[in-house]
Backbone and ligand atoms as CSV (ligand in chain L), in Angstrom:
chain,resi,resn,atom,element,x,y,z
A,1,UNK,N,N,95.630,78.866,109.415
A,1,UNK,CA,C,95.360,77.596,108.726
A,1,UNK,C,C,96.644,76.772,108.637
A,2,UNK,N,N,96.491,75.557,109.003
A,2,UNK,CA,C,97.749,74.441,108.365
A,2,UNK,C,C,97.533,73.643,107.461
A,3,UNK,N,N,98.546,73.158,106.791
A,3,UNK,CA,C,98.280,72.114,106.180
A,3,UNK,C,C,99.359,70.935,106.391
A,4,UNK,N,N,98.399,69.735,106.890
A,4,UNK,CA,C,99.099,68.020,107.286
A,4,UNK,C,C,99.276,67.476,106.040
A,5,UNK,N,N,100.372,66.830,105.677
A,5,UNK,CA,C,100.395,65.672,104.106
A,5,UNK,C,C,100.173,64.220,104.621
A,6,UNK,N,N,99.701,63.230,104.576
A,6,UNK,CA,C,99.993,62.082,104.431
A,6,UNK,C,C,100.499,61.199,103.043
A,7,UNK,N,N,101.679,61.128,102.876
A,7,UNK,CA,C,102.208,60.180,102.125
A,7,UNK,C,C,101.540,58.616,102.213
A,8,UNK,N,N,101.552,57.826,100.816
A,8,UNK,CA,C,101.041,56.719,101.170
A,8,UNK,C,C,101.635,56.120,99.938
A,9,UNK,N,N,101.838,54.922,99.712
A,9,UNK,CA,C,102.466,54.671,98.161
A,9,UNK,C,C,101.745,52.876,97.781
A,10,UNK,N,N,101.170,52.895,96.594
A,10,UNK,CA,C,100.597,51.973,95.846
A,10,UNK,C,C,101.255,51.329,94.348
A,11,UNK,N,N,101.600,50.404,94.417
A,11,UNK,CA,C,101.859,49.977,92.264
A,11,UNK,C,C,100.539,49.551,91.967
A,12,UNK,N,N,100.326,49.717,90.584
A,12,UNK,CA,C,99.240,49.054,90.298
A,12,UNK,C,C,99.500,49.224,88.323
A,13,UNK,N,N,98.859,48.398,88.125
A,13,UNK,CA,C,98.829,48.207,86.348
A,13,UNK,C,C,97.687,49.285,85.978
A,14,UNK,N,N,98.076,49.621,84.344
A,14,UNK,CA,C,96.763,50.098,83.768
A,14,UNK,C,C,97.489,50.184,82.156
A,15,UNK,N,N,96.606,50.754,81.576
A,15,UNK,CA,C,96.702,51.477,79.952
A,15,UNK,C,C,95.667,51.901,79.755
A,16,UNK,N,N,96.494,52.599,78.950
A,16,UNK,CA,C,95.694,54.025,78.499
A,16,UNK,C,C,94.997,53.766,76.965
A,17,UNK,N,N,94.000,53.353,76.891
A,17,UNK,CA,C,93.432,53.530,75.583
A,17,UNK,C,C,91.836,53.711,75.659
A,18,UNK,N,N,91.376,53.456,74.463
A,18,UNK,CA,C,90.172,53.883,74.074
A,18,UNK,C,C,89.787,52.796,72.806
A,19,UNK,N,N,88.775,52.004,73.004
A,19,UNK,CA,C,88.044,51.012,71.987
A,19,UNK,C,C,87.778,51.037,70.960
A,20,UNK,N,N,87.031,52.514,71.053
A,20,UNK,CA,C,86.835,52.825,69.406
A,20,UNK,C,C,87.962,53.393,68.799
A,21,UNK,N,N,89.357,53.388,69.254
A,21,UNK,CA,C,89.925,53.999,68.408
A,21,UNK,C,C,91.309,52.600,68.064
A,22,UNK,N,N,91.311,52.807,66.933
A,22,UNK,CA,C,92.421,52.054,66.369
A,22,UNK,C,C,93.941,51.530,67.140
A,23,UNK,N,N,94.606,50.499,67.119
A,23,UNK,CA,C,96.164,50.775,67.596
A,23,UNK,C,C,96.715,51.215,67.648
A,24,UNK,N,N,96.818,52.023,66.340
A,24,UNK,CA,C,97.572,53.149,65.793
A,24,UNK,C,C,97.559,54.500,66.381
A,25,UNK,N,N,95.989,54.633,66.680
A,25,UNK,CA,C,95.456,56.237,67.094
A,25,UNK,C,C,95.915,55.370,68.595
A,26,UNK,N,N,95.400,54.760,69.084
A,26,UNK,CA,C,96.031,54.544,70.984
A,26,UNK,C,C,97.524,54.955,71.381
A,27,UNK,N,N,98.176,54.074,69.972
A,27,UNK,CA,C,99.615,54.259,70.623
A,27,UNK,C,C,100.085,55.830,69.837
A,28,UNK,N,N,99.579,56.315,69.030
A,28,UNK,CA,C,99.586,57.969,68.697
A,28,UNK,C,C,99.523,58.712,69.852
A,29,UNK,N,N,98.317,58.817,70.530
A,29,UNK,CA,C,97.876,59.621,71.285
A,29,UNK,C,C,98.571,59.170,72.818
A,30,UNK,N,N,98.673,58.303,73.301
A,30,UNK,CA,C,98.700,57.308,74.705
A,30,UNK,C,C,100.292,57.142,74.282
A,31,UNK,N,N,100.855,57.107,73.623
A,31,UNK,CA,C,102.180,55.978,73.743
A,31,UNK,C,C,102.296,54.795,74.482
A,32,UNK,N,N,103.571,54.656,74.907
A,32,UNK,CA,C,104.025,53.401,75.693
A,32,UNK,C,C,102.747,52.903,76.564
A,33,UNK,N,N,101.814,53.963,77.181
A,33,UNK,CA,C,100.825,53.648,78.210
A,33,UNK,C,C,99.577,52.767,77.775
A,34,UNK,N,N,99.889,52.799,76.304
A,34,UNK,CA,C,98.730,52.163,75.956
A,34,UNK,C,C,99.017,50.882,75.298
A,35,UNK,N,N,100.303,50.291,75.534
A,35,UNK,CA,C,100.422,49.196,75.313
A,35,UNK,C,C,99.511,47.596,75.983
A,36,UNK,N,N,99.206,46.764,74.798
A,36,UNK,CA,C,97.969,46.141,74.844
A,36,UNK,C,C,97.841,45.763,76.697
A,37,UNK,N,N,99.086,44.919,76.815
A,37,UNK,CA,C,99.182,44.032,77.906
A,37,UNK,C,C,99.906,44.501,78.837
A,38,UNK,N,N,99.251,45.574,79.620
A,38,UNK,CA,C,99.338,46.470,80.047
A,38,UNK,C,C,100.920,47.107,80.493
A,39,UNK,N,N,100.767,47.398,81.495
A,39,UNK,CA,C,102.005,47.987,82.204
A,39,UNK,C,C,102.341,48.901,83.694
A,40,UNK,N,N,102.790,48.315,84.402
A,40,UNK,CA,C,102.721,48.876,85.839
A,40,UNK,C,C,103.444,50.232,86.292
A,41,UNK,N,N,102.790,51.173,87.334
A,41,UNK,CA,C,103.805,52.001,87.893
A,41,UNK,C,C,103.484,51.882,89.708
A,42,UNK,N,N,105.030,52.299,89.774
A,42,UNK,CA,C,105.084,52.773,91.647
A,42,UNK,C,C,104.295,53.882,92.269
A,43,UNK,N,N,103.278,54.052,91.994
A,43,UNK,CA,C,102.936,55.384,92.479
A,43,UNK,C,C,102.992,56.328,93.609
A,44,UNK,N,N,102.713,57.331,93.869
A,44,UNK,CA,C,103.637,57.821,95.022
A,44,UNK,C,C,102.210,59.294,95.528
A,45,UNK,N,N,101.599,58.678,96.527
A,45,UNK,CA,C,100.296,59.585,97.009
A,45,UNK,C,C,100.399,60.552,98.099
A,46,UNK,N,N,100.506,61.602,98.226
A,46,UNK,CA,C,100.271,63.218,99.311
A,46,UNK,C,C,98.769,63.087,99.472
A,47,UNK,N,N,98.542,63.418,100.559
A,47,UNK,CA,C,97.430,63.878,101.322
A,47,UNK,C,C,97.191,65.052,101.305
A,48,UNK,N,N,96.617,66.348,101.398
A,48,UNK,CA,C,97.185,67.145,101.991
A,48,UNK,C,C,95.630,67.479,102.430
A,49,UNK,N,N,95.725,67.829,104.058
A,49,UNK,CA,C,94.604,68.007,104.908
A,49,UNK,C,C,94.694,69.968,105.218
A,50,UNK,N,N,93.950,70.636,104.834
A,50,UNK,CA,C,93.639,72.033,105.926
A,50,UNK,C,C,93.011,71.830,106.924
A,51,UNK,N,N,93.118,72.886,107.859
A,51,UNK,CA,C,92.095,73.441,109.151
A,51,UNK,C,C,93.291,74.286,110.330
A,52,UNK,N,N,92.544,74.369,111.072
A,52,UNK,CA,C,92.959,74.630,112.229
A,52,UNK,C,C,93.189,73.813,113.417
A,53,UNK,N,N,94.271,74.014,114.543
A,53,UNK,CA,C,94.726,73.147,115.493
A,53,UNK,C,C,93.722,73.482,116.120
A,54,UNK,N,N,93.219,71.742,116.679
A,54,UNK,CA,C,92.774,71.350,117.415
A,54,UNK,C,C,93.473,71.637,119.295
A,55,UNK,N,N,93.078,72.435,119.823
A,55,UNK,CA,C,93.891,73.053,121.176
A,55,UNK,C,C,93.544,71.510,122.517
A,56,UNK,N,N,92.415,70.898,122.124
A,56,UNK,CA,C,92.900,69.981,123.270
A,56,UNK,C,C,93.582,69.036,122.723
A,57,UNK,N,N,94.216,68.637,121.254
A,57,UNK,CA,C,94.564,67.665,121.231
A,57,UNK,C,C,96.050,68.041,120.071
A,58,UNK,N,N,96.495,69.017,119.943
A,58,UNK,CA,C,96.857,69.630,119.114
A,58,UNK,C,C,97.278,69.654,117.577
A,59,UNK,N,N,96.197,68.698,117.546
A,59,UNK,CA,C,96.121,68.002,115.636
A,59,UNK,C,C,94.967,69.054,114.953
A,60,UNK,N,N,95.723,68.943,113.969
A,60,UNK,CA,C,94.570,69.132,113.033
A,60,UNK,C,C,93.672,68.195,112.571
A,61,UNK,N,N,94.293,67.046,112.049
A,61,UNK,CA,C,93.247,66.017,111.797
A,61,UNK,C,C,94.700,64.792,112.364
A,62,UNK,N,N,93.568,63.901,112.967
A,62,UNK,CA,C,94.098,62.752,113.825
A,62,UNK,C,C,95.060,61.583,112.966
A,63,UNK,N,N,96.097,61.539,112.387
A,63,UNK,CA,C,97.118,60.933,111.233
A,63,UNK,C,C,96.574,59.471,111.506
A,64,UNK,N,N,96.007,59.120,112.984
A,64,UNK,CA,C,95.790,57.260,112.648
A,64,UNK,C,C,94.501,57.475,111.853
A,65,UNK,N,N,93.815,58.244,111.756
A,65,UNK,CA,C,92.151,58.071,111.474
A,65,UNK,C,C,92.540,58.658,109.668
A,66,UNK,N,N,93.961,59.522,109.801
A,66,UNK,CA,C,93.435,59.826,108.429
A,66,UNK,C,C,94.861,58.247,107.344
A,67,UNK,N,N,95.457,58.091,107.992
A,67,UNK,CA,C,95.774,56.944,107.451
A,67,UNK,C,C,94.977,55.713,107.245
A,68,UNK,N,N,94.298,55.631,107.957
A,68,UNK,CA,C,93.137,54.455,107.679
A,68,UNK,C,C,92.484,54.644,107.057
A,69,UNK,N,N,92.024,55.554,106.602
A,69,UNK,CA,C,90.691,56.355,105.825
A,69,UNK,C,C,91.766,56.364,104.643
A,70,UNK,N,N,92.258,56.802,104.604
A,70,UNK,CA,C,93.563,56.416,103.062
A,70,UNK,C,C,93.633,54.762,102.500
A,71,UNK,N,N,93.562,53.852,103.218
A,71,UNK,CA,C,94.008,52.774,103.623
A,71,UNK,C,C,92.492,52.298,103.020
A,72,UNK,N,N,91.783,52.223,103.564
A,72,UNK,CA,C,90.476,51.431,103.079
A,72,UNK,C,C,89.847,52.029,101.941
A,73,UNK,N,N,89.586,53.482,102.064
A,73,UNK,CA,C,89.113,53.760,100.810
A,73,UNK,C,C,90.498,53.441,99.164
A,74,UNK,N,N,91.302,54.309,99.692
A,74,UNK,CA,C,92.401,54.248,98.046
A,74,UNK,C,C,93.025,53.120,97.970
A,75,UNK,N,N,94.056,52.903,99.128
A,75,UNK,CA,C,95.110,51.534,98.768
A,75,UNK,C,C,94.740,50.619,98.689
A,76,UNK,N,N,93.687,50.015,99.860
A,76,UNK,CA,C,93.109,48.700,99.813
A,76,UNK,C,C,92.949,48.720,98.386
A,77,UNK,N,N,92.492,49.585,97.329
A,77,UNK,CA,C,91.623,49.132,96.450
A,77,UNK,C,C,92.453,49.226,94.756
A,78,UNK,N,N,93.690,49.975,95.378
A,78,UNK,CA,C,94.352,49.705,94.070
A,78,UNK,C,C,95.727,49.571,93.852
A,79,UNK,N,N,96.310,48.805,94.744
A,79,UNK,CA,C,97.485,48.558,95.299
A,79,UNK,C,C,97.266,47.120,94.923
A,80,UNK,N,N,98.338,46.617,94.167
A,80,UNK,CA,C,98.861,45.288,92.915
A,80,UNK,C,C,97.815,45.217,92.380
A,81,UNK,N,N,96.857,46.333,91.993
A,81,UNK,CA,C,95.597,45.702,91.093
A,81,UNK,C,C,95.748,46.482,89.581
A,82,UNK,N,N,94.491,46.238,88.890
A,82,UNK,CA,C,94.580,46.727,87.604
A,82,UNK,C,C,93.400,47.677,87.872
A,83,UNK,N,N,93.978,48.989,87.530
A,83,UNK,CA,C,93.161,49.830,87.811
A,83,UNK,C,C,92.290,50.272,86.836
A,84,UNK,N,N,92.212,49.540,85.460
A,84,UNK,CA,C,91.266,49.750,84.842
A,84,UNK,C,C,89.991,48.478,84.841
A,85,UNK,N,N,90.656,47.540,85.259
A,85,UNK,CA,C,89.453,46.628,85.828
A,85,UNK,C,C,89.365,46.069,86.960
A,86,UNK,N,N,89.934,46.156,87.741
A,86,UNK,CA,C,89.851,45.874,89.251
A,86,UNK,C,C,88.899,46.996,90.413
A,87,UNK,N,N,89.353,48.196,90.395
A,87,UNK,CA,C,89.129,49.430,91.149
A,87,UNK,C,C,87.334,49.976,90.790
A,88,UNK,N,N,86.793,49.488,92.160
A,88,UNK,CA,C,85.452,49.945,91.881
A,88,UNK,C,C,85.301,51.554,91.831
A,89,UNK,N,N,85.711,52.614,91.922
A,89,UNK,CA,C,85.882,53.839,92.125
A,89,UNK,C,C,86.342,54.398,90.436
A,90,UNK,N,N,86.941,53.809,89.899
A,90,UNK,CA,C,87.306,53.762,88.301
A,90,UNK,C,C,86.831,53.376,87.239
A,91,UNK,N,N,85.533,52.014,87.375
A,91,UNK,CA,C,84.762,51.803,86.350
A,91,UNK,C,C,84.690,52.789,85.388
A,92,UNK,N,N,84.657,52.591,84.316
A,92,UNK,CA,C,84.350,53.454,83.284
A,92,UNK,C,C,84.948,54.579,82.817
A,93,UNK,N,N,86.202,54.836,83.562
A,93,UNK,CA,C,87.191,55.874,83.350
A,93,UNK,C,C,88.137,55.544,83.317
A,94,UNK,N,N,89.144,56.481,82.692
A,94,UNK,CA,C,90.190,56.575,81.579
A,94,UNK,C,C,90.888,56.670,82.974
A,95,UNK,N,N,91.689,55.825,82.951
A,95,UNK,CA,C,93.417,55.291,83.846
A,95,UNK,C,C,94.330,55.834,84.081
A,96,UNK,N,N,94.146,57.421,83.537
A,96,UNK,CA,C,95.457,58.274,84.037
A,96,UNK,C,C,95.290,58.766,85.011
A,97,UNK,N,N,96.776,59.486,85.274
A,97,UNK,CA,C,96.880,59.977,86.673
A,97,UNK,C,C,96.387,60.793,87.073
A,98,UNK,N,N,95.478,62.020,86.264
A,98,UNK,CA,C,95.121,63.166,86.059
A,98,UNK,C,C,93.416,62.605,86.811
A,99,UNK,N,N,92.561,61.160,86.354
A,99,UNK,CA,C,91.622,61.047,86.964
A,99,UNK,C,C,91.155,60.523,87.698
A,100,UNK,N,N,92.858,59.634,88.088
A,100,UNK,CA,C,93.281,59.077,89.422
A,100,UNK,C,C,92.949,59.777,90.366
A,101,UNK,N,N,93.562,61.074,90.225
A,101,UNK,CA,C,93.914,61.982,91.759
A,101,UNK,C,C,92.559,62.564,91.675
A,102,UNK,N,N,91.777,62.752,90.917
A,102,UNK,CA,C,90.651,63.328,91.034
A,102,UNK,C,C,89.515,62.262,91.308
A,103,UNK,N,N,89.415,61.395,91.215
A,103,UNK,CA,C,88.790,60.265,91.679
A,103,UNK,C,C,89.495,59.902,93.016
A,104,UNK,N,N,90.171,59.550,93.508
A,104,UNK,CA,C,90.634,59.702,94.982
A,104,UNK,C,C,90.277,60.762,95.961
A,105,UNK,N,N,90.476,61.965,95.337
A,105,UNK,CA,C,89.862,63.182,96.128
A,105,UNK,C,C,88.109,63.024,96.296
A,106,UNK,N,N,87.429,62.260,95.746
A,106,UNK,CA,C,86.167,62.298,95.922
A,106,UNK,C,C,86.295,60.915,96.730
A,107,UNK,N,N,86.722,60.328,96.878
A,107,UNK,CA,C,86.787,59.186,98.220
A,107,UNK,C,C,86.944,59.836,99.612
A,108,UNK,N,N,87.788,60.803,99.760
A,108,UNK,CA,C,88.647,61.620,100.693
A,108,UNK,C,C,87.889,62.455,100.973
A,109,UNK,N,N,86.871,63.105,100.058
A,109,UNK,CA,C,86.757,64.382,100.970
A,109,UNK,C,C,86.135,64.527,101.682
A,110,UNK,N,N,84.658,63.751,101.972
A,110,UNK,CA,C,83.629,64.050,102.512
A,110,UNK,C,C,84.114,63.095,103.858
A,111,UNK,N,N,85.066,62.522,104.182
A,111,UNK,CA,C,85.190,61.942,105.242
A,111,UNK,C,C,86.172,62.660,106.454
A,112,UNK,N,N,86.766,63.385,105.278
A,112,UNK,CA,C,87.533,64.537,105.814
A,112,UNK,C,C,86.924,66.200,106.188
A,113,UNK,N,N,86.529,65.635,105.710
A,113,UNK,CA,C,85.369,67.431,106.314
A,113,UNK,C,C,84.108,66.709,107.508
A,114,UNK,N,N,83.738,65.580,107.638
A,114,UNK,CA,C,83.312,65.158,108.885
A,114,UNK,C,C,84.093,65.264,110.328
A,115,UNK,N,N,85.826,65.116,109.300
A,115,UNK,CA,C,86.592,65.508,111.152
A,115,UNK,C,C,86.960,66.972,111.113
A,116,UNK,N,N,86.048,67.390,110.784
A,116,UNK,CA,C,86.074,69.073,111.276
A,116,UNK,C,C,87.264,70.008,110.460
A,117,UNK,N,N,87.751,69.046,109.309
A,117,UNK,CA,C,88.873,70.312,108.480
A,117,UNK,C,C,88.525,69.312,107.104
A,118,UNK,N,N,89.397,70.021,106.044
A,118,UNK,CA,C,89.023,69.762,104.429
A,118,UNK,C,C,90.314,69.606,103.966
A,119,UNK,N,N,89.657,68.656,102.759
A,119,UNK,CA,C,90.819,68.311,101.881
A,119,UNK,C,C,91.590,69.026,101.261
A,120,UNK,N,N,92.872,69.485,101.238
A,120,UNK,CA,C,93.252,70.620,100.440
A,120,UNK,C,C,93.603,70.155,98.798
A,121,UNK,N,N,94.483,69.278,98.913
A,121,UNK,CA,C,94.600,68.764,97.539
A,121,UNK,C,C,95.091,67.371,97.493
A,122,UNK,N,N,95.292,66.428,96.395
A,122,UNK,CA,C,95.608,65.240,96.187
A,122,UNK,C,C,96.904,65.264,95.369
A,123,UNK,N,N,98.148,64.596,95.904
A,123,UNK,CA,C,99.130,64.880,94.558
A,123,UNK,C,C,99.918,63.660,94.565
A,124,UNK,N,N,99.710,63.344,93.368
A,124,UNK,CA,C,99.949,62.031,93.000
A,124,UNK,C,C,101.047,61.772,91.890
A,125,UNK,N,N,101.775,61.120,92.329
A,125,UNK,CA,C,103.386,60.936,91.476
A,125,UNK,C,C,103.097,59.634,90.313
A,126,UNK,N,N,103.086,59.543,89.165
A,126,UNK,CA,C,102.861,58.169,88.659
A,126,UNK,C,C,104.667,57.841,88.101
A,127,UNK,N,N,105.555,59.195,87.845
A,127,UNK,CA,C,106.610,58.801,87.955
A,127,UNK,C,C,107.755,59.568,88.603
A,128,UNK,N,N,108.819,59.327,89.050
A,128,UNK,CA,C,109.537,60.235,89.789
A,128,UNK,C,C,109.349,61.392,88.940
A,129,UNK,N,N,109.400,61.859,87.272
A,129,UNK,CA,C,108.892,62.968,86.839
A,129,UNK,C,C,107.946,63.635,87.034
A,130,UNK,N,N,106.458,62.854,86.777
A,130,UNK,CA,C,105.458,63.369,86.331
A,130,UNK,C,C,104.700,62.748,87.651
A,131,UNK,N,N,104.077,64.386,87.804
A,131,UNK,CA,C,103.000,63.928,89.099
A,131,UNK,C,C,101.599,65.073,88.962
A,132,UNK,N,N,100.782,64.598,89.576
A,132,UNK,CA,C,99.398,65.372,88.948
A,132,UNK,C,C,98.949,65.997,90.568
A,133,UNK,N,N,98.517,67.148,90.537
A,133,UNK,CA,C,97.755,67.942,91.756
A,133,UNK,C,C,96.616,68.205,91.543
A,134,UNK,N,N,95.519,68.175,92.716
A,134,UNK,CA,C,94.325,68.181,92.335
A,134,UNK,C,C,93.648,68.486,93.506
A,135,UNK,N,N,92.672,70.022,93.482
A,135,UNK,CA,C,92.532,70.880,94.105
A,135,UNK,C,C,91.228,70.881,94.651
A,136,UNK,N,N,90.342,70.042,93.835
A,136,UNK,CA,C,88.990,70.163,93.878
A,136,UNK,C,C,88.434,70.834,92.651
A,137,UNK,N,N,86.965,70.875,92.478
A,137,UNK,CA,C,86.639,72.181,91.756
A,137,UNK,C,C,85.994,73.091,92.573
A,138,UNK,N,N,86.018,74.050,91.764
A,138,UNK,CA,C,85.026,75.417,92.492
A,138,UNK,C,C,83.723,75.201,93.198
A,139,UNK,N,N,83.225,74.665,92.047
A,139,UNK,CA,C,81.839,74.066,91.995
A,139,UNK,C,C,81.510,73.014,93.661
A,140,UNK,N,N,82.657,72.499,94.334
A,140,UNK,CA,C,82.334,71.631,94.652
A,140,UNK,C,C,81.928,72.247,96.092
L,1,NI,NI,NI,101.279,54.259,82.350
C-alpha cells in the first residue's frame, strides 16, 4: 500500500459561536474565535490518498485529477469566503477545524474510491500550531 498527500492551501473567515448562548458563554467556551465580526485564518490542507501502484501508469491516483477534484469540490468553495455563510457543504455547522476536515473528507471520498484507491485521511492546519486529522469513521 502507498500513501500520495496533496497539499492545497485556502484563507477563509469564520467564528465560532452558538445563538442560543450568551456573549459571555461564546467567548467562555470559543474565545478569540468567537469574536462577533469575525476573523480569518491561512489554512493549510493534506490529502492523503491509499492504494496500490498503478503498473501501466505508475500512479496511484493521477495528482492532475486529484488536484482538480480538490479544487472544485473544497477550494473553489471556501477560499476568501466565510465559511459559516458562504460554503454550501457547511450550512448548519459549527466552523471549526475539527468539522472542517470532516466535512471535506465527505466531498473527497467517494470520488476517490471511483479512481480505484481511498481516502486515507484529511489533515488540516488552521494554525501553524493546531491542525486536525481525520480518518473517516468505522461505520463508513
Ligand atoms: Ni478561528
Amino acid at each position: 500500500m502507498l500513501y500520495i498527500t496533496r497539499k492545497e492551501r485556502f484563507n477563509a473567515a469564520h467564528k465560532l459561536f452558538r445563538q442560543e448562548w450568551s456573549d459571555e458563554k461564546n467567548m467562555e467556551v470559543f474565545g478569540k474565535c468567537s469574536n462577533p465580526n469575525w476573523h480569518g485564518h491561512n489554512y493549510d490542507l493534506y490529502v492523503t490518498v491509499k492504494g496500490k501502484i498503478n503498473r501501466e501508469t505508475g500512479f496511484v491516483i493521477d495528482l492532475k485529477f486529484l488536484s482538480k477534484l480538490i479544487k472544485e469540490m473544497v477550494i473553489d468553495k471556501l477560499d476568501h469566503k466565510n465559511v459559516n455563510l458562504d460554503v454550501d457543504f457547511m450550512a448548519g455547522r459549527m466552523a471549526s477545524t475539527e468539522v472542517l476536515a470532516e466535512t471535506i473528507w465527505q466531498q473527497l471520498e467517494a470520488p476517490i474510491r471511483s479512481q480505484g484507491c481511498q481516502l486515507h485521511s484529511i489533515k488540516l492546519y488552521e494554525t501553524e500550531n493546531n491542525y486536525v486529522e481525520y480518518f473517516g469513521d468505522e461505520n463508513h
